[in-house]
Residue, then its C-alpha position, 0 to 999 in steps of 0.5 A: x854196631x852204635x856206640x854209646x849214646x851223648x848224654x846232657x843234663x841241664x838244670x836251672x836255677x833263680x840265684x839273685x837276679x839271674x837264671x843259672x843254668x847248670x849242664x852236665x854230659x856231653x853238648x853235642x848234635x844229639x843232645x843240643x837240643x836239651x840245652x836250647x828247650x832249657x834256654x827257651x824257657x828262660x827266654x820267655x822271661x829273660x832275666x838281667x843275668x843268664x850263667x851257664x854252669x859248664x864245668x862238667x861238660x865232658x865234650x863239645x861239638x861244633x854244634x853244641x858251640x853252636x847253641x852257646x854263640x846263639x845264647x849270646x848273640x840273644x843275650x847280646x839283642x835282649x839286653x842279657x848279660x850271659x857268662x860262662x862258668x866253671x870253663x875247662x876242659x875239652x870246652x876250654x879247648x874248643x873256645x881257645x881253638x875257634x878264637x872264641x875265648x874272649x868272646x865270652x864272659x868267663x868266670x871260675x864260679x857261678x858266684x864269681x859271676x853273679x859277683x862279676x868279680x875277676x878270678x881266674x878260671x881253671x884255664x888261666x883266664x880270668x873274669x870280667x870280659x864284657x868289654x871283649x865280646x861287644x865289639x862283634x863275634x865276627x870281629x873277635x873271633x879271629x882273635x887267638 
């Protein structure tokens, strides 16, 4: 007997000059692939500022985590300025745990992030934090 079945839906937007991409759902191994489909399209015209909106991501696996230092490290190759929004949760978790929290650029809203404005998340970590993750991912991470 299977248990019930991940689910994830991604939905992207153009706000000003930047693609937003909203998930909702579980991002894990049997759904990662709908976020990277998602992310793909944007690539193909990558825009000045990439957002994902991930405050209704119920649970995240290694390999949905996976799938988000990928979109930075991309982010960080083509010039894309990628923040996280709405982080808490089972994802505040996971990005604390791993020492990945100051890795991302985080923000408490989508518009605090196409602001770049400083406001605390729901985890208590607030705003801007470009200056933490250009240093290296390999660097940072063991950063807790």
């Amino acid at each position: 007997m299977s248990g019930p079945r991940s689910t994830l839906s991604v939905a992207s937007a153009a706000e000003r000059d930047a693609v937003v991409v909203r998930l909702a759902g579980d991002l894990d191994a049997g759904t990662v692939h709908v976020l990277r489909e998602e992310l793909k399209r944007v690539w193909d015209n990558p825009p000045p500022v990439l957002v994902l909106e991930v405050g209704e991501v119920a649970f995240c696996d290694s390999r949905g985590l996976s799938e988000l230092i990928a979109a930075l490290q991309r982010g960080q190759a083509t010039n894309v300025r990628l923040a996280l929004a709405g982080v808490q949760g089972v994802l505040a978790r996971v990005l604390t745990i791993t020492g990945l929290r100051k890795v991302f650029e985080q923000y408490g809203t989508v518009a605090d992030a196409l602001d770049g404005t400083s406001t605390p998340d729901a985890g208590g970590q607030g705003g801007d934090h470009r200056g933490d993750h250009f240093g290296g991912l390999f660097e940072t991470a063991g950063d807790r």
